[in-house]
C-alpha positions in Angstrom: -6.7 -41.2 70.5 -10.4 -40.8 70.3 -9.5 -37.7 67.5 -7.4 -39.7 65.5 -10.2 -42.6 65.5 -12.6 -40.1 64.3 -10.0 -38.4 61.6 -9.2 -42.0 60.3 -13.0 -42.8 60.1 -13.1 -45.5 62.7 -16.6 -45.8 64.8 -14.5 -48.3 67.4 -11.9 -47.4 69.8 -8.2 -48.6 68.9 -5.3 -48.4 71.2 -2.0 -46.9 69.8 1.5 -47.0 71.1 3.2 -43.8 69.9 6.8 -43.8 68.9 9.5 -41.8 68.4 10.5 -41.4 64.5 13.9 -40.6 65.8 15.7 -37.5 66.8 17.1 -36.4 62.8 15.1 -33.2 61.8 16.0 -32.3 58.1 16.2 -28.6 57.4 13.7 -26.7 55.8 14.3 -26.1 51.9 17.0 -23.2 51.4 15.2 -21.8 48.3 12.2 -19.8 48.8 12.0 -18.3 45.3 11.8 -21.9 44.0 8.9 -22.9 46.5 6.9 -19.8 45.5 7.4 -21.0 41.7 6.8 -24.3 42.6 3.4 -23.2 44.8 2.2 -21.1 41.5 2.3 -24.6 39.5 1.2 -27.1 41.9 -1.7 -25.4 43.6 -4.7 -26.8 42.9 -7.0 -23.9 43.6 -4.9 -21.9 41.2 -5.4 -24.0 38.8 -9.1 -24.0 38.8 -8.9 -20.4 39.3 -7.2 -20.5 36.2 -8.8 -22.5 33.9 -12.1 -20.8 34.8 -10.4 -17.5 34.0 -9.4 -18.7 30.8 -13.2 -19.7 30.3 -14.3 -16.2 30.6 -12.3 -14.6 28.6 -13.2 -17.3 25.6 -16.8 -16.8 26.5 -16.5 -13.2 26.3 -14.9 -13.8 23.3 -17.2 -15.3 21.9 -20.2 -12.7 23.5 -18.5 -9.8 21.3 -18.5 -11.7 18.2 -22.4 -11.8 18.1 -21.9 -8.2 17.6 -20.0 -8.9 14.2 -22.0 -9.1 10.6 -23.0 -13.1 10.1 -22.5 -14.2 5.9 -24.4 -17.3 4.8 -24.0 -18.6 1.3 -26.1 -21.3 0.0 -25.9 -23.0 -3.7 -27.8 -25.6 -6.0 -26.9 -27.6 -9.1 -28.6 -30.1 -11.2 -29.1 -31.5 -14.2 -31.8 -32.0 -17.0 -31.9 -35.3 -18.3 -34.5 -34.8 -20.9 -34.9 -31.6 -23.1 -35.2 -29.9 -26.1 -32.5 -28.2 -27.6 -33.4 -25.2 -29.0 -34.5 -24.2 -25.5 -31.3 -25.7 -23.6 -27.4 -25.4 -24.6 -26.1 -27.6 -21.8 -28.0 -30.2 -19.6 -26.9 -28.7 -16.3 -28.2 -25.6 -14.3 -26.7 -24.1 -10.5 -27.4 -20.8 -8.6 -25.5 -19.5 -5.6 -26.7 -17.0 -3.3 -25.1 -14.5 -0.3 -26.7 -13.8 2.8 -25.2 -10.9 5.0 -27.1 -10.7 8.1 -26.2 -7.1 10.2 -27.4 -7.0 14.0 -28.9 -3.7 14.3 -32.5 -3.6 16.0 -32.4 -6.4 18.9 -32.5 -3.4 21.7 -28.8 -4.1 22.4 -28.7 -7.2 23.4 -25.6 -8.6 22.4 -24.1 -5.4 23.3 -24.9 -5.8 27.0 -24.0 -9.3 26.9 -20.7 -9.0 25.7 -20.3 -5.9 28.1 -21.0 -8.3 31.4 -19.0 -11.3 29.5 -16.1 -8.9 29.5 -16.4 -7.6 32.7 -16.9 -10.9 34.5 -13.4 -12.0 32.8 -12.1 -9.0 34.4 -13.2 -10.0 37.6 -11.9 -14.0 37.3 -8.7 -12.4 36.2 -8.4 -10.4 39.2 -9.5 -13.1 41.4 -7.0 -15.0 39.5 -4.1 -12.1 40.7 -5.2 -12.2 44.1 -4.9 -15.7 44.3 -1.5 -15.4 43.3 -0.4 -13.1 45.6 -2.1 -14.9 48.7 0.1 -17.9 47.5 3.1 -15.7 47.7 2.5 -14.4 50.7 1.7 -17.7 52.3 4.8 -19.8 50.8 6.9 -16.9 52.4 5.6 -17.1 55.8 5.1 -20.4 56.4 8.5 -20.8 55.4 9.3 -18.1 57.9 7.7 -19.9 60.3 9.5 -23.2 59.3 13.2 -21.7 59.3 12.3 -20.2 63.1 10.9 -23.1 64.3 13.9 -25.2 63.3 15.7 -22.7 64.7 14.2 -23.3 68.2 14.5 -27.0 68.2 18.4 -26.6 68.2 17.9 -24.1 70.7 15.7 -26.0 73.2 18.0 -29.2 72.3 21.0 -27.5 73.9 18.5 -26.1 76.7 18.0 -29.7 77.1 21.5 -31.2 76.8 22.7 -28.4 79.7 19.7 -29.4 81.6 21.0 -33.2 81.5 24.6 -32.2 82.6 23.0 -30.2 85.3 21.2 -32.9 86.9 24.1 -35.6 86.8 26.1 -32.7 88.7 23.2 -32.1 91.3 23.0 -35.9 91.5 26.9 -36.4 92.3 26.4 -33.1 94.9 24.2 -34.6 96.5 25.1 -38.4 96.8 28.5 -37.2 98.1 26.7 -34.5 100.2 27.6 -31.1 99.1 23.7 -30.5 98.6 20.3 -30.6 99.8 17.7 -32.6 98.4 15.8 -29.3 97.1 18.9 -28.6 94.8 18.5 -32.2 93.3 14.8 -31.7 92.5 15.2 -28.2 91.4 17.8 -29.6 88.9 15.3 -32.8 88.3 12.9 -30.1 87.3 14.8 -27.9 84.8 15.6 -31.3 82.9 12.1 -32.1 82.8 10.9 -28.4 81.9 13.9 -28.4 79.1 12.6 -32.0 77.8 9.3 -30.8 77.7 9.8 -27.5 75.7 12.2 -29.5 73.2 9.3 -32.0 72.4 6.9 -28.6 71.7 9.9 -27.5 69.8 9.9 -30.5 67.4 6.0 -30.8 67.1 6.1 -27.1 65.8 9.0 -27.7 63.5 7.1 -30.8 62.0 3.4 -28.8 62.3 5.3 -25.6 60.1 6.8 -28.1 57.6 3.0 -29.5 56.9 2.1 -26.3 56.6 4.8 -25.5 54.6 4.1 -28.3 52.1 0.3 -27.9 52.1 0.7 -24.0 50.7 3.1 -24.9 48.6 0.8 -28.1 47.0 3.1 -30.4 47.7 1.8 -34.2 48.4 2.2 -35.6 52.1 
């Protein structure tokens, strides 16, 4: 309780009374080939991976096109309001002029910089890839994990459900006589031993489905 306090950011002690949310367990999702798709869109971290993949590769875009020739063109017009006209034909003059500007002698700069611009988009696409496959590879096991947890829950429930049939029969054996009291506790025992491993059983199955839903980026 004093965990859950500090999870829930409470600086005060508060008493709970823990429940049962009843004995239905829902399956875990048949489809794992959807929940891997559905991982690769909802993930948050892939998505920043992403986007700041896609940033590189514009910025190194962007690096290697300082390489390329620059043109400027620049113009003028006016007009002359007062002349004389057998020095002017028309009242109105312009000019237009081209600039190429070719980037030669700067030591290579640009040429280094678009080098590393290029190879840090190589690197954000790889981490990008890896990313990717860690998502697979986690979506697939933790629903591994899920599938054989559920698994165990109907397994320990039967464990259990024998266990409570054992102990009514060691309880009519022995009221009638037929056995000793270490029979009856023996069977009191496995009951409690099977209750106990069925509760693990379902804390695991609900601990794999969070994990389950966390890799794949779904909201609790």
């Amino acid at each position: 309780m004093a965990v859950l306090d500090a999870i829930l950011g409470l600086d005060y002690q508060v008493n709970y009374e823990l429940i049962d949310d009843g004995p239905t367990i829902e399956q875990p999702p048949p489809e794992i080939e959807q929940l891997v798709q559905q991982g690769l869109r909802q993930r948050p971290d892939l998505q920043a991976t992403m986007y700041s993949q896609q940033a590189a590769v514009k910025f190194s875009r962007a690096e290697r096109d300082q390489l390329l020739p620059s043109i400027e063109a620049s113009g003028t017009a006016g007009i002359v309001p007062i002349r004389p006209d057998q020095y002017y034909l028309t009242n109105w003059w312009g000019a237009i002029g081209v600039n190429v500007n070719i980037q030669v002698f700067n030591g290579f700069l640009f040429t280094a910089q678009a080098k590393e611009a290029s190879i840090r988009a190589q690197a954000a696409t790889e981490q990008t890839r890896d990313l990717k496959d860690r998502i697979v590879r986690d979506v697939r096991t933790a629903w591994l994990t899920a599938n054989t947890s559920y698994q165990r829950v109907g397994v320990t429930a039967e464990l259990l459900q024998e266990a409570n049939l054992g102990l009514k029969l060691a309880q009519a054996r022995y009221q009638i006589g037929l056995s000793s009291i270490v029979e009856l506790n023996q069977a009191e025992y496995q009951q409690t031993d099977a209750a106990i491993q069925n509760a693990n059983a379902q804390y695991q199955y609900r601990l794999a489905l969070a994990t389950l839903n966390y890799q794949v980026g779904t909201e609790p």
